[in-house]
Rosetta silent file (secondary structure, phi, psi, omega in degrees, C-alpha in Angstrom):
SEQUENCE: XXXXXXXXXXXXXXXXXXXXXXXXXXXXXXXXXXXXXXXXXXXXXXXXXXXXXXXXXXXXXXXXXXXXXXXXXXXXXXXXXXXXXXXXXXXXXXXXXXXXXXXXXXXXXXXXXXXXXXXXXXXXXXXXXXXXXXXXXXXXXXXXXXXXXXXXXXXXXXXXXXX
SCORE:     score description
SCORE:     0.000 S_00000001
   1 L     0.000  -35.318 -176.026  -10.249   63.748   -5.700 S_00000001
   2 H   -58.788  -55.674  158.408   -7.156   64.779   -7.731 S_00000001
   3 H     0.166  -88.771 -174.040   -5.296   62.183   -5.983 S_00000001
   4 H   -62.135  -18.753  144.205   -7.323   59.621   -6.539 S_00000001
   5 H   -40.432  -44.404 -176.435   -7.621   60.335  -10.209 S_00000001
   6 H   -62.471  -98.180 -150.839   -3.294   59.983  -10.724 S_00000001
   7 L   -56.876   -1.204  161.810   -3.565   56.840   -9.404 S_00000001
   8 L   -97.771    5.661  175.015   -6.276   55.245  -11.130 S_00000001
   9 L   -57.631  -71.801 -171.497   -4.110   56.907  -14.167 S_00000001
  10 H   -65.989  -41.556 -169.994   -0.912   55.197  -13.241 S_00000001
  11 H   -60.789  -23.763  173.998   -2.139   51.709  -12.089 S_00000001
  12 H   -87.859  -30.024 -177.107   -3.033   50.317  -15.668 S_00000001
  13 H   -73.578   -8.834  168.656   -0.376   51.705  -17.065 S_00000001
  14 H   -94.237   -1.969  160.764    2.005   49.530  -14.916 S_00000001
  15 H   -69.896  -35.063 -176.385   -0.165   46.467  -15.425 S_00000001
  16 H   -84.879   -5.761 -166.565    0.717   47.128  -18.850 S_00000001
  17 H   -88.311  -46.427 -169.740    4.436   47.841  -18.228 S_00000001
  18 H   -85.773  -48.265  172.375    4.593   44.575  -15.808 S_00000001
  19 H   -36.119  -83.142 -176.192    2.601   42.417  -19.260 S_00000001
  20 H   -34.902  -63.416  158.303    5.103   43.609  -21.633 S_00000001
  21 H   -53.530  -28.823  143.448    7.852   42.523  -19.672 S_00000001
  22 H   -61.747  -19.250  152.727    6.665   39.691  -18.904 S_00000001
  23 H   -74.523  -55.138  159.235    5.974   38.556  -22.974 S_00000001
  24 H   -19.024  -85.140 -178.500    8.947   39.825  -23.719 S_00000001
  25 L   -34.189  -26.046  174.678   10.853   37.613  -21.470 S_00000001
  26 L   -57.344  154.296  178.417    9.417   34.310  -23.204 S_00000001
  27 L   -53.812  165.968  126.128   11.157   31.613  -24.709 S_00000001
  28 L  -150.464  179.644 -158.461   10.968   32.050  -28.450 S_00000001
  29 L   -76.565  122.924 -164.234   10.458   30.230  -31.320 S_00000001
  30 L   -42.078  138.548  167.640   13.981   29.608  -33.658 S_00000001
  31 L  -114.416   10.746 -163.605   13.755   31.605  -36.557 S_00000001
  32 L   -93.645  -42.997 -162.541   16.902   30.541  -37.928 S_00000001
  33 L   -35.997  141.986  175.774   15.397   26.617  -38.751 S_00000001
  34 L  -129.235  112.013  164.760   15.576   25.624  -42.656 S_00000001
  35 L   -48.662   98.904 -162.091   13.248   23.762  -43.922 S_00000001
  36 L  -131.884  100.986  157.072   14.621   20.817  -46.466 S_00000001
  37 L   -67.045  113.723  178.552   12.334   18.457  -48.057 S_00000001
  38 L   100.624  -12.737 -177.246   12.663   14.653  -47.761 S_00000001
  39 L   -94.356  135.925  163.896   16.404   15.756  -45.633 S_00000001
  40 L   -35.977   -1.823 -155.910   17.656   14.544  -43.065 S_00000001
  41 L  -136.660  -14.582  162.486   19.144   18.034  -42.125 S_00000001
  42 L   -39.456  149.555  179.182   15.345   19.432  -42.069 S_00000001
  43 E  -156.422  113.694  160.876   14.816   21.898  -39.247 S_00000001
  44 L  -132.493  139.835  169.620   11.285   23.006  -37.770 S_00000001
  45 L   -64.211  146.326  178.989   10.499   24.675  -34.737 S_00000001
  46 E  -130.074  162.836 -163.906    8.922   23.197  -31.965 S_00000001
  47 E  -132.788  135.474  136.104    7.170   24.272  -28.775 S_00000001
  48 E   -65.901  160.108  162.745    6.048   22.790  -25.560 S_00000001
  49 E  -176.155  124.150 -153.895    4.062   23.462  -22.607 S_00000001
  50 L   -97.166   70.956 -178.950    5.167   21.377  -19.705 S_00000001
  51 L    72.074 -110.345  158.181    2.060   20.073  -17.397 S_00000001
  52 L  -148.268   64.745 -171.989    0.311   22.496  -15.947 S_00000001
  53 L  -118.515   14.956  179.821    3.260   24.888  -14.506 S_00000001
  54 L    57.524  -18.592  174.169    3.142   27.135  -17.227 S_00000001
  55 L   -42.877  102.914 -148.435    6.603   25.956  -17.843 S_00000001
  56 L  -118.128  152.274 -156.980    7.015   26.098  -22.138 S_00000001
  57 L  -102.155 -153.661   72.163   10.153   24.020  -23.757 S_00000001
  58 L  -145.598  170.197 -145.387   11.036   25.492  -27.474 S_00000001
  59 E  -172.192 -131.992 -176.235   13.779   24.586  -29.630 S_00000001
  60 L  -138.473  171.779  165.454   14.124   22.394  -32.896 S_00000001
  61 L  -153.490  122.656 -164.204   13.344   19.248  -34.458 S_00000001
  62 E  -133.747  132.144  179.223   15.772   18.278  -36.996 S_00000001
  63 E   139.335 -163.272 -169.489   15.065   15.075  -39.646 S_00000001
  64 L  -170.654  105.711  176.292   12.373   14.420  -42.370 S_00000001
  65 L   121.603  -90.108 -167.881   10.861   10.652  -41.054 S_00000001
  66 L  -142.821  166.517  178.880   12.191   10.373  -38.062 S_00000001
  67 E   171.131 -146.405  178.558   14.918   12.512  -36.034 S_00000001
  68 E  -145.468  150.520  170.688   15.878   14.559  -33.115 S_00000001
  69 E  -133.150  163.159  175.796   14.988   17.704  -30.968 S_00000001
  70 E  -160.900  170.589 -178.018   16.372   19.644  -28.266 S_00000001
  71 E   159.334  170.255  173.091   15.997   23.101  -26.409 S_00000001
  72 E  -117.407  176.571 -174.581   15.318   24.720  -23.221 S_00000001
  73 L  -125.867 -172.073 -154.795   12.815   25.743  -21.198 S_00000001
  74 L   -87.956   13.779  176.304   11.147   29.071  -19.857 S_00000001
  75 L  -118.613   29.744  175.379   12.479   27.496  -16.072 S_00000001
  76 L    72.927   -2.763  174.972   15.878   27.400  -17.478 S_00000001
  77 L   -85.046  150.160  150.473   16.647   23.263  -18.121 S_00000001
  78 E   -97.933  170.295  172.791   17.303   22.003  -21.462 S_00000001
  79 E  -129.164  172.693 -177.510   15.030   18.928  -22.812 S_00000001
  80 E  -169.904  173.659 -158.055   16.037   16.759  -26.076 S_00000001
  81 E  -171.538  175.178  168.442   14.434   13.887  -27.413 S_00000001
  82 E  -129.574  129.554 -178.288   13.866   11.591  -30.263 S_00000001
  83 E  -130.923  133.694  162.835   10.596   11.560  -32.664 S_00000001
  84 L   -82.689 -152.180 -163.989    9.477    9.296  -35.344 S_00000001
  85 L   147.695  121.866  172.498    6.756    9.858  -37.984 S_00000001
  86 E  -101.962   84.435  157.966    4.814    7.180  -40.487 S_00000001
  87 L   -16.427  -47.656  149.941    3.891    9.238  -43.238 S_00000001
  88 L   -54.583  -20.811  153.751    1.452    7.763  -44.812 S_00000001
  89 L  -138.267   40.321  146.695   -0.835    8.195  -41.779 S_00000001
  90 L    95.568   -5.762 -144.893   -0.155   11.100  -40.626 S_00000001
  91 E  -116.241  162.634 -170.998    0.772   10.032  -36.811 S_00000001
  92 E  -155.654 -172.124 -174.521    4.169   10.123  -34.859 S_00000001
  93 E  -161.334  137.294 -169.246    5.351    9.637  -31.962 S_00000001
  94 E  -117.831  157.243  161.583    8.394   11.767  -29.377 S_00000001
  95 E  -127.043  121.233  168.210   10.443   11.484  -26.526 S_00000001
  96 E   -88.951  156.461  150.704   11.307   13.691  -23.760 S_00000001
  97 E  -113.657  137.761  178.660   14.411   14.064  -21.561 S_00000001
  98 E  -147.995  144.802  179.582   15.056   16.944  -19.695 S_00000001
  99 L   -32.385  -42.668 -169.743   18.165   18.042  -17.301 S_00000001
 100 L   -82.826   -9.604  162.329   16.237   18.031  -14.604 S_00000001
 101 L   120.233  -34.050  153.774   14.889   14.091  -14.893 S_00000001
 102 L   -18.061  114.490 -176.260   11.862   15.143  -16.229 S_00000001
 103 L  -122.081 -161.075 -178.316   10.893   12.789  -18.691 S_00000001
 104 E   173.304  166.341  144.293    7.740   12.309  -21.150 S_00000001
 105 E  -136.555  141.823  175.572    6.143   10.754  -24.378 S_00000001
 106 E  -136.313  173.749  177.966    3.790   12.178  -26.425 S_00000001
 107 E  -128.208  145.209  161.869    1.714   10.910  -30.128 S_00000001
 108 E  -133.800  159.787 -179.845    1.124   13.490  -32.334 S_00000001
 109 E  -127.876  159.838 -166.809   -0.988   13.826  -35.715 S_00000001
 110 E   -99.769  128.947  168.873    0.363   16.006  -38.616 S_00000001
 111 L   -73.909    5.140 -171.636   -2.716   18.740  -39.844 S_00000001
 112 L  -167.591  127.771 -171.892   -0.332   19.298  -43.206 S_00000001
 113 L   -85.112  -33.343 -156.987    2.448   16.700  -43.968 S_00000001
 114 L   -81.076  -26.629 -168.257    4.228   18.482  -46.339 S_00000001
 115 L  -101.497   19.808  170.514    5.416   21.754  -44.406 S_00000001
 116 L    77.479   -0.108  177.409    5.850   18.735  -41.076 S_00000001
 117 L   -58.082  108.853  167.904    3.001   21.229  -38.702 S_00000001
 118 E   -98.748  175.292  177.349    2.010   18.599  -36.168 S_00000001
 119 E  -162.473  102.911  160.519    0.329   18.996  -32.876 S_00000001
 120 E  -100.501  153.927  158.370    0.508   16.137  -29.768 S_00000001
 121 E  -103.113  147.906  172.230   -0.336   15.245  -26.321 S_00000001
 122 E  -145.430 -155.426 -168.530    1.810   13.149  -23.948 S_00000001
 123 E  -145.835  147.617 -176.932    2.672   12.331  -20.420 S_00000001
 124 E  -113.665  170.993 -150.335    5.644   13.259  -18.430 S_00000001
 125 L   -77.753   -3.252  168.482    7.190   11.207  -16.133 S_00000001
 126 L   -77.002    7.833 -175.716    5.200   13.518  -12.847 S_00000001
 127 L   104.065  -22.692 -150.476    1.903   12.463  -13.950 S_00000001
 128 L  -109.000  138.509  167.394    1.053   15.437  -15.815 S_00000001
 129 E   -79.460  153.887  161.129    0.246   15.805  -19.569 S_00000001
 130 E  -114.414  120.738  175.595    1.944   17.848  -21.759 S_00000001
 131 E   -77.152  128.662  170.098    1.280   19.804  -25.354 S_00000001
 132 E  -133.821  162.646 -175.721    3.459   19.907  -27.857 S_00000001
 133 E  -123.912  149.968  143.487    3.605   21.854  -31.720 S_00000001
 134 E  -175.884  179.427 -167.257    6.190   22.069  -34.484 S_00000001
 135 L   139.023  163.514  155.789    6.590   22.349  -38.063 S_00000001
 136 L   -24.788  -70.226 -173.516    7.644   25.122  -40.702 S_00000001
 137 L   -79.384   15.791 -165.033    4.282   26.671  -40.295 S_00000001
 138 L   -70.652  -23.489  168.971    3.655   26.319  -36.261 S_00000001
 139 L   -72.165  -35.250  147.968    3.916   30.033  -35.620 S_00000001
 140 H   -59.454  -53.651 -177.116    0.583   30.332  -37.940 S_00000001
 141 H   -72.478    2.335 -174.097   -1.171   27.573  -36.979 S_00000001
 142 H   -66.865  -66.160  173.227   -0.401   28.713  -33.507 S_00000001
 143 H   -56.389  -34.789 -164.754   -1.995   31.904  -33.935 S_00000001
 144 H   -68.205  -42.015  169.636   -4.581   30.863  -36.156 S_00000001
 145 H   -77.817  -39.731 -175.066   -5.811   28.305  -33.088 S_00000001
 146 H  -107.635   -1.404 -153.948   -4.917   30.357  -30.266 S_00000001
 147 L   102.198  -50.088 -179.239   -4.732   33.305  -30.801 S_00000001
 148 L  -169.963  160.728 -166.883   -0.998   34.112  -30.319 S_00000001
 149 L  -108.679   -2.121 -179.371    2.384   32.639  -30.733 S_00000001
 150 L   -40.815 -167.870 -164.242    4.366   33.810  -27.122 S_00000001
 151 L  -143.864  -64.587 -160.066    5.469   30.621  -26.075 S_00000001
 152 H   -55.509  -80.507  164.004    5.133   31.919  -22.337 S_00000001
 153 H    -1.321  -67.225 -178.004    1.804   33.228  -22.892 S_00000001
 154 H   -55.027  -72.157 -160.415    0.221   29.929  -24.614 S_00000001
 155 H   -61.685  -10.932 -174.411    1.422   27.774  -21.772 S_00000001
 156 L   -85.951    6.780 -164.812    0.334   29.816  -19.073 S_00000001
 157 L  -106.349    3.509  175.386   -3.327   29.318  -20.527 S_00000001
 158 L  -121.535   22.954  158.283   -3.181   25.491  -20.027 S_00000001
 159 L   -91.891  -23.551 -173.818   -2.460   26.517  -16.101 S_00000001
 160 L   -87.512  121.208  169.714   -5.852   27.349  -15.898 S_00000001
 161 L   -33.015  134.724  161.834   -8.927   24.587  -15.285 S_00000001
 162 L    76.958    5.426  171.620  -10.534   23.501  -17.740 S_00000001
 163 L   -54.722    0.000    0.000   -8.058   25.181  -20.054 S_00000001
């Protein structure tokens, strides 16, 4: 009985041991990025989540209009791209490239223009859709929608059906 007690001791705590390390381990989001209004030299982070492989990009997006991003992903490739933005109605539009030939487009709509937080869907060049976020504020609205801001975490929840 004693036994058997230990070991229903020890087994959550190494599910929780094996979690941690695993969150840990996630991409994360730049914290370095500076936000500069109307410049061309604007920097917001951005995030991904790559079909339904749990695979999650993040990186940058640098421009105010139109611009560029790059970054890598939680399988070790980088991706980079080009994105546009009409301002006036809110809607944009990205490109992916990625080392590995993986390509994509996605449209995005901004909820709040001013700090650039956007949120799109697209299609990569395997068939499979992809999500993507950025802005100043992306690490709030992240949480604020989802729950949490992992990177890893998010994307593994849009592995799941009907996620």
């Amino acid at each position: 009985m004693f036994s058997l007690h230990v070991l229903s001791v020890i087994a959550p705590a190494t599910a929780i041991t094996l979690m941690a390390t695993t969150v840990l381990a996630g991409p994360k989001l730049p914290s370095d990025c500076v936000g500069t209004h109307s410049s061309t030299s604007n920097c917001a982070p951005i995030l991904a989540c790559l079909g339904s492989s749990g695979i999650c990009f993040t990186g940058r997006a640098i421009g105010w209009g139109s611009g560029t991003h790059a970054g890598r992903t939680s399988a070790d490739f980088g991706c980079n791209g080009e994105w546009t933005a009409n301002g006036s109605l809110g809607f944009g539009e990205a490109t992916l490239e990625c080392d590995n030939g993986l390509t994509g487009r996605a449209f995005f709509t901004y909820q709040h223009p001013e700090t650039g937080t956007a949120s799109g869907l697209g299609k990569l060049s395997n068939g499979e859709t992809f999500h993507v976020w950025s802005g100043a504020n992306v690490d709030q609205f992240l949480i604020t929608k989802y729950g949490d801001v992992d990177a890893g975490a998010l994307c593994q929840s849009f592995t799941k059906p009907g996620a």
